[in-house]
C-alpha positions, -999 to +999 in steps of 0.1 A: +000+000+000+029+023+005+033+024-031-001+037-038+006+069-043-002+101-067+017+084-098-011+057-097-037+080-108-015+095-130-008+061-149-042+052-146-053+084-170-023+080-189-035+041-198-066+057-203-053+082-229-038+054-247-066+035-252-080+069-265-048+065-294-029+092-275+010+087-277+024+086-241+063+103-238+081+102-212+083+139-200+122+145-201+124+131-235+103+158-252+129+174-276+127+213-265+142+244-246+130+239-210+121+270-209+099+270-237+070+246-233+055+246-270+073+216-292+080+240-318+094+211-341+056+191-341+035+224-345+062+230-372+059+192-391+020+197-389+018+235-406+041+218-432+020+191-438-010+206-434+001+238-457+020+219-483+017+252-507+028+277-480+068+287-482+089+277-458+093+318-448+056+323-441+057+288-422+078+302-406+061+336-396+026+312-385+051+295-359+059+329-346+025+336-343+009+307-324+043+310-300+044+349-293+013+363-280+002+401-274-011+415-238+008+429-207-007+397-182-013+361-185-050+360-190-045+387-219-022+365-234-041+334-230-071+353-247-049+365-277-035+325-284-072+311-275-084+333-305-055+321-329-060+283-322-098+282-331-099+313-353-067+307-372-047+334-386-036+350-415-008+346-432+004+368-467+039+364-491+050+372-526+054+343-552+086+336-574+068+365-602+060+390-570+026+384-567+009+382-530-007+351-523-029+347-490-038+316-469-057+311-434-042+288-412-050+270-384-030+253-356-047+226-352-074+206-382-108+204-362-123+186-390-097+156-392-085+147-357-064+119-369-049+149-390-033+162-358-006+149-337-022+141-302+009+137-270+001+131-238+036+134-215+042+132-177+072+144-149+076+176-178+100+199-166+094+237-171+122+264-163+103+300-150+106+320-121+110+286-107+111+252-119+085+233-117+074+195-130+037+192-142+019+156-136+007+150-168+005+175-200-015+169-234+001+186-263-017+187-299+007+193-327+032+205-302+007+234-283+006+224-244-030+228-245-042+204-213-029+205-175-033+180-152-027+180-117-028+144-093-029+139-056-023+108-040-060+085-034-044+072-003-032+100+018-061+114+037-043+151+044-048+157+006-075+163-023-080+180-053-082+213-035-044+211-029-038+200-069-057+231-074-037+252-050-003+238-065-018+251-100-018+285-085+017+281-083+021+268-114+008+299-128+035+320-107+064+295-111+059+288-149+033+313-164+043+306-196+027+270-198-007+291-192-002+313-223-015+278-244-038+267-215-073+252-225-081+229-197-071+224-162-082+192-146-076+185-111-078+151-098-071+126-062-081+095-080-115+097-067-127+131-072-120+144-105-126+183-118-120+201-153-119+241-152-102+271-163-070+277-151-075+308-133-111+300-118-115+293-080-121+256-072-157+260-068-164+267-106-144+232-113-168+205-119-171+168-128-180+153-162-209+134-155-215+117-188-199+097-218-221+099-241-249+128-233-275+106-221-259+083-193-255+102-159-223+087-141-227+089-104-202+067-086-176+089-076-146+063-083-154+064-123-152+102-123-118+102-137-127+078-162-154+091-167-138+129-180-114+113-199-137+087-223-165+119-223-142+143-229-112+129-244-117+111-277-099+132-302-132+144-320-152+157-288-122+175-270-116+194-305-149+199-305-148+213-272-116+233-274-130+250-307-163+259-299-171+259-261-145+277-239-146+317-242-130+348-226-153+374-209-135+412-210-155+429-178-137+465-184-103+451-190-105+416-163-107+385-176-126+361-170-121+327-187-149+301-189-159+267-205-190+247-212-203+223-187-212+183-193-247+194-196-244+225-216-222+201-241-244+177-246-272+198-250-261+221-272-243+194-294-280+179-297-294+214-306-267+213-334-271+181-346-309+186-349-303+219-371-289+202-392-315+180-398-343+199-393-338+234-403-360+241-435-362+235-463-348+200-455-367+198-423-399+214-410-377+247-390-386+229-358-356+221-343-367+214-306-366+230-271-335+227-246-343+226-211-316+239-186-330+247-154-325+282-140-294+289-130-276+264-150-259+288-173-289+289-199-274+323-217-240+307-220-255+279-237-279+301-261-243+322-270-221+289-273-247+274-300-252+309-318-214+308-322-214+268-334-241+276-359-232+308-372-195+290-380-208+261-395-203+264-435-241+240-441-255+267-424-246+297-452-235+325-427-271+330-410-291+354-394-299+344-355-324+361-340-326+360-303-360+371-292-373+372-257-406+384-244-396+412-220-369+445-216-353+432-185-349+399-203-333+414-235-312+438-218-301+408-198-294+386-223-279+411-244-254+421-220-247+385-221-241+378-257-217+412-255-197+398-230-193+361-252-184+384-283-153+362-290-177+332-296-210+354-315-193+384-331-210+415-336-245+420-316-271+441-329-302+452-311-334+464-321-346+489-301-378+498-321-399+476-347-387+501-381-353+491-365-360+455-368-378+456-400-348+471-414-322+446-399-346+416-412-346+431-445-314+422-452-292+398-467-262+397-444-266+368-413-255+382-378-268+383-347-301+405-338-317+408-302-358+421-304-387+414-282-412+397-291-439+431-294-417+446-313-433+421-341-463+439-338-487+454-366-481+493-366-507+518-370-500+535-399-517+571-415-546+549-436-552+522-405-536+498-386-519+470-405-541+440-413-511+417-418-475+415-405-452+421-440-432+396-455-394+406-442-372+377-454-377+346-474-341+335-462-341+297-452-308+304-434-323+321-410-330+308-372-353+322-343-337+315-305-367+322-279-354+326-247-387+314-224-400+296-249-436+291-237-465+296-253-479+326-237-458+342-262-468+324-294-511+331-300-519+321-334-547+340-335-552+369-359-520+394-353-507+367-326-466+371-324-463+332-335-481+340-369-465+373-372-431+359-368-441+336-393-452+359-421-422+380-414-400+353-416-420+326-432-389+303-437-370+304-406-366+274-382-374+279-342-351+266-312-363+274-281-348+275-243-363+274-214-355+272-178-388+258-168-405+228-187-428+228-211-466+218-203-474+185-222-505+202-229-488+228-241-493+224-282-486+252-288-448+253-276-448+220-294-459+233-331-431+261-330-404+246-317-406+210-319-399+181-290-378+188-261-340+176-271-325+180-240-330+183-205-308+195-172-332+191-143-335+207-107-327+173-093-291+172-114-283+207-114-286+205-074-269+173-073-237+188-101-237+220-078-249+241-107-275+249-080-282+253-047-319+236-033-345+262-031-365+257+012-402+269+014-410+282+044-451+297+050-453+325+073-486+333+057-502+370+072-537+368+066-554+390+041-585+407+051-607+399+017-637+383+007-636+346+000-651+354-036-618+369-042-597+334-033-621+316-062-614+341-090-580+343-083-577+306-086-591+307-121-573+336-134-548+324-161-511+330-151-503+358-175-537+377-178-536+418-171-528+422-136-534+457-140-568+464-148-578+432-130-605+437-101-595+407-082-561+416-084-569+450-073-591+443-045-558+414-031-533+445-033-555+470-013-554+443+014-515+433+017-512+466+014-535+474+047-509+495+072-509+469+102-505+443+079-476+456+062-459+465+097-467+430+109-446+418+076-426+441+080-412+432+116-410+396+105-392+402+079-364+421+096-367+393+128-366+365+100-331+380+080-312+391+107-320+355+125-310+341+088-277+364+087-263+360+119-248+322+104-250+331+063-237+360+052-262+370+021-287+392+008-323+390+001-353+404-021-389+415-007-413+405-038-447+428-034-480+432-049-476+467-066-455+500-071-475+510-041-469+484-015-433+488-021-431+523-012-452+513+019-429+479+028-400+501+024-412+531+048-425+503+074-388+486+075-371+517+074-388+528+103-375+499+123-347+499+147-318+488+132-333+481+097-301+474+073-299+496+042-332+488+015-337+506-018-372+499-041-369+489-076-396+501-095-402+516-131-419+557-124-449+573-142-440+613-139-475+623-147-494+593-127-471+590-095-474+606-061-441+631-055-436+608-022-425+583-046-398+599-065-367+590-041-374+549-059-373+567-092-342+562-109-326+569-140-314+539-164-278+543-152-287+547-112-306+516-116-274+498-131-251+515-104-281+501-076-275+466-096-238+462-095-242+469-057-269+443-048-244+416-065-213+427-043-210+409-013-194+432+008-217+462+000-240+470+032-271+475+007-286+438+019-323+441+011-343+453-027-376+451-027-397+450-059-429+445-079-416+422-110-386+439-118-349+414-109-376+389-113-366+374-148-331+371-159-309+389-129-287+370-111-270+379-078-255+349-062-253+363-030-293+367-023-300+341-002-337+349+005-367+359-008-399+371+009-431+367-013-461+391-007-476+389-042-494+362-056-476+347-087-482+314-112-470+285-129-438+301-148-437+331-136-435+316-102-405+291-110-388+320-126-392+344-096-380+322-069-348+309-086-332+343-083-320+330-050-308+291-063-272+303-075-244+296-060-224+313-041-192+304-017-207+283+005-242+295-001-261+260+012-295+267+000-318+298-015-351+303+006-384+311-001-404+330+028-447+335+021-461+359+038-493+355+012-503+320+006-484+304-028-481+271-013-513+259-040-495+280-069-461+264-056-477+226-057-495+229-091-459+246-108-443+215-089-473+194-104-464+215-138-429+210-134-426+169-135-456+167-161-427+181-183-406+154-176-381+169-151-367+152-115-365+173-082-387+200-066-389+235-074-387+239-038-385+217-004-400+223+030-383+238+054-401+223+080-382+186+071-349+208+067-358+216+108-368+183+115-335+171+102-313+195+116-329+189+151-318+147+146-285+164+134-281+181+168-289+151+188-265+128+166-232+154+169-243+158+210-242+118+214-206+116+200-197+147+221-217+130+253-245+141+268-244+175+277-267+208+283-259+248+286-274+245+318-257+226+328-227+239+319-237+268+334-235+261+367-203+240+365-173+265+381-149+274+357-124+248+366-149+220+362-161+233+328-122+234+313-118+201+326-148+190+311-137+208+273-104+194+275-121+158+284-146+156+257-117+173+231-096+140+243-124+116+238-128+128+201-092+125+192-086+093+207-085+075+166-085+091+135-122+078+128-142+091+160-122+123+148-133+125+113-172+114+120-172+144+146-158+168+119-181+156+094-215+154+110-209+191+127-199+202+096-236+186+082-254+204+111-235+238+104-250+236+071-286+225+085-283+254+108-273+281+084-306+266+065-331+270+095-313+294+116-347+315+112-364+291+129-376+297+167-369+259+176-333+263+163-327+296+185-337+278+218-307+252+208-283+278+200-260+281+229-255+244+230-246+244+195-222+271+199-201+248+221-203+225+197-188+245+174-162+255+201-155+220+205-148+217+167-128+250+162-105+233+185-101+202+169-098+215+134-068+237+150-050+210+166-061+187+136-058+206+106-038+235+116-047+271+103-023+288+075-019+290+037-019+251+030-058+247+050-072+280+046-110+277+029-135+306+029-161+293+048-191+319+044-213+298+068-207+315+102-201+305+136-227+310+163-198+311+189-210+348+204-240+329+215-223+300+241-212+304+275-188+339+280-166+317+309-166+285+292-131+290+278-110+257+267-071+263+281-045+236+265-013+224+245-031+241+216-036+274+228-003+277+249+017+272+213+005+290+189-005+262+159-007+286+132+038+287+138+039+247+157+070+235+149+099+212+164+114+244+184+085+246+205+098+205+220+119+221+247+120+210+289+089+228+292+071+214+269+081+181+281+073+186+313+037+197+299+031+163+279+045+143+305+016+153+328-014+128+337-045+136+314-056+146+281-031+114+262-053+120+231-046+153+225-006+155+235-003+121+209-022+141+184-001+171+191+029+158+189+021+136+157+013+171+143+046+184+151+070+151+140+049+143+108+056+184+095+091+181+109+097+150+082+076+163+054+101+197+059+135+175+064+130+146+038+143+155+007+180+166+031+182+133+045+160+104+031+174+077+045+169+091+080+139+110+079+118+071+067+134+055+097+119+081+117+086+081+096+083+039+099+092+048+133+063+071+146+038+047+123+046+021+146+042+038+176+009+056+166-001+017+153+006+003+184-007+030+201-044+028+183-039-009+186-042-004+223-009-026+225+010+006+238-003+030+268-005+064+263+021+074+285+049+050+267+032+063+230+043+101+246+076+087+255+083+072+219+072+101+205+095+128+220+122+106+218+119+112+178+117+150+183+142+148+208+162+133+174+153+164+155+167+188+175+201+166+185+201+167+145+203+203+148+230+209+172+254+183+156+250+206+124+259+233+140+284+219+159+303+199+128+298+235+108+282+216+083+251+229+060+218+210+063+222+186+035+257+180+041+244+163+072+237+130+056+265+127+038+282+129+073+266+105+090+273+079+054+308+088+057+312+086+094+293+052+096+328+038+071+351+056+097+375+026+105+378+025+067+387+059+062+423+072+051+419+105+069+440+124+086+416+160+090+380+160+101+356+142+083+337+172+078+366+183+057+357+153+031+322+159+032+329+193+020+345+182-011+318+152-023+294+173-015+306+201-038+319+171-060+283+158-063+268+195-067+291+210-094+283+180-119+242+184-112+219+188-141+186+185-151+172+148-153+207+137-143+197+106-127+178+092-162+215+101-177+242+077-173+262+099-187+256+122-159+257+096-135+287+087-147+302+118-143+291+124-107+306+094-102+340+097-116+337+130-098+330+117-063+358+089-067+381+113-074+374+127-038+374+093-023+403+080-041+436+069-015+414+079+012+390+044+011+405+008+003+402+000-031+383-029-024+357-009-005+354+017-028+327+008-054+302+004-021+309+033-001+304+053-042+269+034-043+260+047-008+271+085-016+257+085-051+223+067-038+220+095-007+229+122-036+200+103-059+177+111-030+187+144-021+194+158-054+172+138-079+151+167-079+179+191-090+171+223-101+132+218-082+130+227-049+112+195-028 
C-alpha cells in the first residue's frame, strides 16, 4: 500500500489516454528548450504538412504567431493565443513572379483529428521563475494545451483542492505554460474536476456523462469518466473549438468553458439543425431545457457561435428574441460579454429598427422582443397583416422562455407574425422551466424537447443550490369570492386592470398588515444572517406596497440599508415616490451593488422587476407578498438558487399563501418530464437538523448549557479538554465528529430563522467551540488549510466563561514547529490527562518536521517516519499505553533537535548532514588524517558541481558524478571498498538531489 501513491492516478489516466490513441512520452524526452514549453518542431511538421503550398518563410512567420502572444498579463495573453488556435490566422507572401498570395491557417485541423498529432507526457519539466514538473500534459501538434494535476488517493491530508492550489503556483512559477492553456483538470483518483486555469475551485466541476444521455454517479469512475466523455480526439476538438470563451469585464478577464450538460445539450441542438432546419426539415428544431441557473445564456451564445461558423448553415441570421426589456437587456449584456464566440450583436430597439435589420441579406446576430413584431398603425389604419421581411431559409429564431404565452396564433398573434415575417425560418427554443405536455402550442413552434438538465441534477452537479419553502402566511382581510377568482385567473392575464387583483393589493397593502410583515421580515433575516452572510429580495404586490414595505422597515430599529426597484410614471405617481425613481444608469449603479457581497445594501424590494433574468448569487432569501403562477412563479423564486461560496441553499419566505401555486408549478414541473422540486419544505430541513443536533451531542456525550452553566470554571475546562480528548482518541471518531458538525453547520445556516433552532443555540455554539479546537489541533490554520467558509459561527452565543485552556492554545499552531519541543514542553506532555490530545499534538509536530526534512536526508527522515507509524499503530492498537506512546514520541523530536545541534556543531550545511553521518558510519575504513567534515565538504561540492537537469535518467551524468565523487574518495578508502561506499554516496545524492534544479 505504500506504493499507492499520486503516480497511480497519473498512470491510470495516462492508460486511459492510450486507449484513446494518445501517444504517451516520457516527459524528459520531449525534444525542447525547457524553458519554452511549445514543441516548436511538431507544430512546425504539422503547418508543413497541413500547408504543403505555403513557403517555408511564411511557415515560418505562423510559428511565430501561435508562439508569441500580445497582452501585458497572462489572461490577456491566453485570450490572444485562444483566439489564434480556433480562429486561425492569416498569413500573406509574394510568389517567385511577386505576386501576394494569401492563406488562413490553423494550428490545429478540427475537422480531421487523426490529421493532428495528439501527446500526452508526464514528470515535464518547465524552467520560469521557478522550476516546476507538471503531472501529466497533453500537447496537440506541439501546443501544451491540457494540464493536469494528481494527488495521491491514499493520503487522507490531501484532495483535489491542494492539486488546485499547487496550479496557483504553477501559474507563478511557470506562467508561460498558461499562455497555451485550455483545460485544467484536477484530480485525487476519486474526485476528478476540469476548469479554467484561473477559476476558484468552486467553478471546477465533474463530467458526469460519456455519451450525453448516461449520468455517471459513482464517484470512483469520475476520472474515467472525464477522460472517455471528454477525451476522444473528436469531442475534446470539439470542445476546445467551440465551447471555452474569454469574458472582457472592463479590461479583467474572466475565462470560462461549457459544462457536461451545456455540451451535450447544445451538441444535440446542433445536430438537430442540421437535420431539421428548413427546407430539409420542418424549422422545428426542438426546445432545450436547462433549469435556471444552470448557465442557460451561456449555452444560447455557445450554439449561436457553433451555428453561425458552420459552412451548411450559409453564414445565418440568428435572431434571439425574448418576451420582455429586462430579459433582452439581460441577455444582451450577455451575448456582449461572449463576443469572442457570436461576433458582432445588434439590437433592435424599435420595430422600423427591426424591420430594417430583417430586410437584409447579411446573417448576424439581432436581439428584439417579441412586441416589437407587432402590426403598426399606420396614417390609412392599422396593419391588417405583418409584412413579408425575409424569405431567407438560413435564418434561425432562439426564444429565450419559450412558452406559449408568447406564441397566440390567433389573428396578429406574435407566433403567426413571426411567421409571415419570416415565413422560412426554423425555431429553437430554451427554457428554464419545462414545457406543459398540454402545451401544443410550444410543441408546433419549436418541436420536442431535445435535452433536459433538471432541478434534481443541477442541485446534485452543484450548478445549483436547493430552493427551502418556508409559509409565514399573514392573513389577508378579503372576501372569500376573491380566493375563487383568483384561482381561475390564467397565469399571464392583465394584472393591471384586473378587479381581483386590485381588490388582493389593497389588502396586503393594509398599514398593520404591512408592519406585521414588516417586523418579521427584519426578525426572519437578521436571524437568517447571523450564520450566512447574504442578501435578500422582498417581492410585493404593486409599485404601491413597495413604497409602503420600504417606509415600514425603514422605520424599524436597526433596519439594514433597503432601496425599491420600480419603473416611475412622472404624470401618474405621487411626488412621495420619486426618491425609488431612478434613471437607467442609477438603476445599473443600484445593480452592481446588490451583486457585491461586501456592500451593506442587503435588502431590494420589488414588484416584478430582478424577477426574470438577474442574477445575484449572493441573495440568499426571498420574501413573497404577491401572488404569482406556474412560470412566472418558477422563474421568480430561482433568483436565489445560484451559487455562491458556501451559499447552502436559497429560501423562499410566504407571507401570502403560494403554497397551491407552488404545488400545481411542482405538479407543472414533473408533467414536463423533469426530476427534483422547485422547492423543499423547510419544516423537514428543521426536523433534520434537530436529529442532526442530537446525533453530533451523542458523539460529544450528553451534555446541556445549563448545565454547563453552573459547572465552576475549573470543572467546565476540565470538562472541554475531556470531551476534546475523547474525540481524538483514533483518526475515525475524529473525522465522523468533523463531518457530522460540519452537516449540522449547514442544516443550521438553512433553519437558523427558525424559533426551535434559536432555543438550541448556545448548545450548539459549544459544539462548534468544540470543533474550532479540533480543526486547529487537527488541521492547523495557514496557507496550506485555509477555505473561505461563508457559513458562520454562532460562537458569540455559548457560555462567555466557558473558555477551553490547552497544549493548543499555549503554542501558537498557526507557527507549531519542532522548536516549540523544549524542557517545558516536556514537562507539559509528561503530565497525567488529556493522552489523546498530547499524541495528536505531537504527531502534528513530527509528521511536518519530516515532510520539511525529507528531501535533506531520506534515509533518515523514513526511519523516523516507519518509526512514529509504529508507535501511533501500536498506540491505536491499544498494545502501547499512552504514556509510553508520549515517550516514543519525544524521543523522535528529541532526534530532531540533537540533529540540529550536531549541524551546528560539525559546521556543516543542512544537506551536508547526511553525507556525514554515510561517511562517518565507514570511519574505521577511512584514510583520513583531517575532520571528516573536511571530506564531506569536497563530495558534497563534488556531487553539486556535476548536477543537471534529469541527471539521474542520464548515465552519462551519472557517470560523471561518479567519476567526480571517486576522485574525492580515491587513496582515502580501500580499493576494495570503494565501489560500495560510491553506491551509498551516489544513492544519498539520488535522493537528495534527484530533484535538481526543483525545490522539494
Amino acid at each position: 500500500m505504500t506504493q499507492m501513491i499520486e503516480i497511480t492516478v497519473q498512470k491510470a489516466a495516462i492508460e486511459c489516454l492510450q486507449e484513446l490513441g494518445y501517444t504517451y512520452k516520457v516527459g524528459n524526452s520531449l525534444q525542447r528548450d525547457l524553458k519554452k514549453v511549445v514543441l516548436e518542431e511538431d507544430l512546425r511538421e504539422f503547418l508543413v504538412s497541413s500547408y504543403p503550398d505555403v513557403p517555408a518563410t511564411a511557415i515560418n512567420e505562423a510559428l511565430a504567431a501561435f508562439t508569441q502572444h500580445q497582452g501585458m498579463d497572462l489572461d490577456h495573453r491566453n485570450r490572444d493565443f485562444h483566439l489564434k488556435m480556433t480562429q486561425g490566422i492569416s498569413i500573406t507572401w509574394k510568389d517567385a513572379s511577386g505576386k501576394e498570395q494569401a492563406r488562413h491557417l490553423y494550428p490545429i485541423n478540427y475537422k480531421e483529428p487523426e490529421k493532428n498529432t495528439f501527446v500526452c507526457a508526464d514528470e515535464v519539466k518547465i524552467v520560469g521563475k521557478n522550476s516546476r514538473r507538471t503531472d501529466l500534459l497533453i500537447f496537440i501538434n506541439g501546443l501544451p494545451l491540457i494540464v493536469f494535476e494528481f494527488k495521491n488517493m491514499f493520503d487522507p491530508e490531501v484532495g483535489v483542492e491542494n492539486a488546485h492550489r499547487q496550479i496557483g503556483h504553477y501559474f507563478q512559477d511557470i506562467p508561460q505554460l498558461f499562455d497555451y492553456n485550455a483545460i485544467t483538470v484536477v484530480s485525487d483518483g476519486l474526485e476528478t474536476l476540469h476548469g479554467m486555469y484561473n477559476s476558484s475551485l468552486k467553478w471546477f466541476a465533474p463530467w458526469k456523462s460519456v455519451h450525453g444521455d448516461d449520468l455517471q454517479q459513482q464517484q470512483e469512475l469520475q476520472l474515467e469518466t472525464l477522460l472517455k466523455g471528454l477525451f476522444p480526439k473528436k469531442t475534446l476538438l470539439n470542445y476546445l473549438q467551440n465551447f471555452i470563451f474569454h469574458e472582457d469585464h472592463n479590461g479583467k478577464i474572466i475565462k470560462k468553458g461549457a459544462k457536461y450538460h451545456q455540451y451535450w445539450g447544445i451538441k444535440k441542438a446542433v445536430d438537430s439543425a442540421v437535420e431539421n432546419i428548413k427546407p430539409a426539415g420542418d424549422g422545428r428544431l426542438g426546445v432545450i431545457w436547462h433549469t435556471q441557473g444552470s448557465g442557460k445564456s451561456i449555452s444560447m451564445a455557445i450554439l449561436t457561435g457553433i451555428l453561425r461558423q458552420m459552412p451548411e448553415m450559409k453564414n445565418p441570421t440568428i435572431l434571439i428574441q425574448v418576451d420582455r426589456n429586462d430579459l433582452d437587456q439581460q441577455l444582451y449584456e450577455n451575448f456582449v460579454l461572449c463576443k469572442d464566440l457570436v461576433g458582432h450583436v445588434q439590437h433592435a430597439d424599435t420595430t422600423d429598427e427591426l424591420r430594417a435589420l430583417l430586410s437584409t441579406d447579411g446573417g448576424g446576430v439581432i436581439f428584439t422582443t417579441i412586441e416589437k413584431f407587432r402590426l403598426k398603425e399606420l396614417a390609412s389604419g392599422k396593419e391588417l397583416s405583418h409584412p413579408v421581411l425575409s424569405e431567407r431559409f438560413n435564418l434561425i429564431v432562439m426564444a429565450d422562455e419559450a412558452h406559449r404565452t408568447q406564441y397566440g396564433f390567433h389573428s396578429g398573434g406574435f407566433a403567426q407574425n413571426i411567421r409571415r415575417a419570416l415565413p422560412n425560418a426554423s425555431f429553437i427554443g430554451f427554457t428554464g422551466t419545462p414545457v406543459d405536455g398540454k402545451d401544443a402550442d410550444t410543441q408546433q413552434v419549436f418541436g420536442p424537447t431535445i435535452h433536459t438538465y433538471d432541478i434534481k441534477q443541477a442541485v446534485e452537479d452543484g450548478a445549483t443550490v436547493p430552493i427551502y419553502y418556508e409559509p409565514k402566511m399573514v392573513p389577508l382581510n378579503i372576501k372569500a369570492k376573491y380566493d375563487k377568482e383568483l384561482d381561475e385567473m390564467e397565469e399571464d392575464e392583465d394584472e393591471e386592470n384586473n378587479a381581483v387583483w386590485a381588490a388582493i393589493e389593497d389588502a396586503a397593502g393594509a398599514a398593520d398588515r404591512v408592519e406585521r410583515v414588516a417586523k418579521d421580515i427584519l426578525t426572519h433575516f437578521k436571524a437568517r444572517t447571523e450564520s450566512l452572510e447574504g442578501k435578500a429580495m422582498i417581492v410585493c404586490m404593486s409599485r404601491k406596497n413597495c413604497v409602503k414595505m420600504y417606509n415600514a422597515l425603514t422605520a424599524l430599529e436597526a433596519c439594514p440599508e433597503i432601496v425599491v426597484i420600480m419603473t416611475g410614471n412622472i404624470s401618474k405617481d405621487p411626488p412621495a415616490w420619486n426618491p425609488h425613481i431612478r434613471t437607467k444608469d442609477a438603476m445599473e449603479a443600484i445593480k452592481k451593488r446588490f451583486r457585491t457581497p461586501e456592500d451593506p445594501l442587503q435588502i431590494v424590494i420589488v414588484r416584478d422587476m430582478w424577477l426574470t433574468g438577474f442574477d445575484a448569487p449572493c441573495a440568499h432569501t426571498m420574501y413573497v407578498d404577491k401572488i404569482m403562477k406556474g412560470h412566472n412563479l418558477m422563474q421568480a423564486i430561482a433568483r436565489v438558487n445560484r451559487v455562491f461560496k458556501d451559499k447552502p441553499n436559497g429560501l423562499v419566505v410566504d407571507f401570502i399563501g403560494i403554497s397551491g401555486f407552488l404545488a400545481e408549478a411542482t405538479k407543472k414541473y414533473t408533467a414536463g418530464g423533469g426530476e427534483g422540486k422547485p422547492t423543499l419544505d423547510l419544516e423537514v430541513a428543521v426536523k433534520l437538523c434537530l436529529r442532526q443536533f442530537e446525533k453530533v451531542k451523542d458523539l460529544i456525550g450528553e451534555f446541556s448549557a445549563e448545565g454547563l452553566n453552573a459547572m465552576t470554571d475549573m470543572d467546565k475546562m476540565k470538562w472541554s479538554s475531556g470531551v476534546v480528548n475523547n474525540l481524538l482518541k483514533s483518526d475515525p471518531v475524529t473525522d465522523a465528529f468533523l463531518l457530522e458538525e460540519r452537516k449540522l453547520a449547514e442544516l443550521v445556516a438553512m433553519t437558523s430563522s427558525d424559533k426551535r433552532i434559536w432555543e438550541i443555540q448556545e448548545e450548539l455554539a459549544i459544539i462548534q467551540k468544540i470543533r474550532q479546537l479540533i480543526r486547529k489541533i487537527k488541521f492547523p490554520p495557514g496557507p496550506r488549510r485555509e477555505k473561505n467558509e461563508k457559513i458562520k459561527d454562532l460562537i458569540s452565543k455559548s457560555l462567555e466563561s466557558q473558555e477551553i485552556v490547552d497544549l493548543a492554545k499555549m503554542y501558537n499552531l498557526d507557527k507549531i514547529d519542532i522548536s516549540i519541543v523544549d524542557d517545558r514542553f516536556q514537562a507539559i506532555v509528561k503530565e497525567k490527562g488529556d493522552e489523546n490530545i498530547k499524541v495528536e499534538l505531537l504527531r502534528r509536530i513530527i509528521n511536518d518536521e519530516i515532510r520539511v526534512r525529507m528531501p535533506k536526508n531520506i534515509r533518515r527522515m523514513r526511519k523516523l517516519k516507519d518509526e512514529l507509524e509504529k508507535v501511533l499503530s501500536n498506540y491505536h492498537r491499544n498494545s502501547l499505553d499512552s504514556i509510553a506512546a508520549i515517550k516514543h514520541l519525544l524521543d523522535i523530536a528529541n532526534e530532531f533537535q540533537q540533529d540540529d545541534i550536531r549541524t551546528k556543531q560539525l559546521g556543516l550545511t543542512e544537506d551536508e548532514l547526511a553525507f556525514y553521518d554515510l561517511l562517518s558510519a565507514n570511519e574505521k575504513l577511512l584514510n583520513q588524517t583531517g575532520p571528516i567534515q573536511d571530506l564531506v565538504h569536497k563530495v558534497v561540492d563534488s556531487v553539486k558541481k556535476n548536477l543537471q537537469l534529469d541527471w539521474t535518467k542520464k548515465e552519462d551524468a551519472r557517470a560523471a558524478i561518479r567519476l567526480a565523487v571517486k576522485k574525492e574518495l580515491r587513496g582515502k578508502v580501500p580499493f576494495s571498498e570503494l565501489d560500495n561506499l560510491l553506491k551509498e554516496v551516489i544513492e544519498q545524492a539520488e535522493g537528495q538531489y534527484g530533484d535538481w534544479p526543483l525545490e522539494a
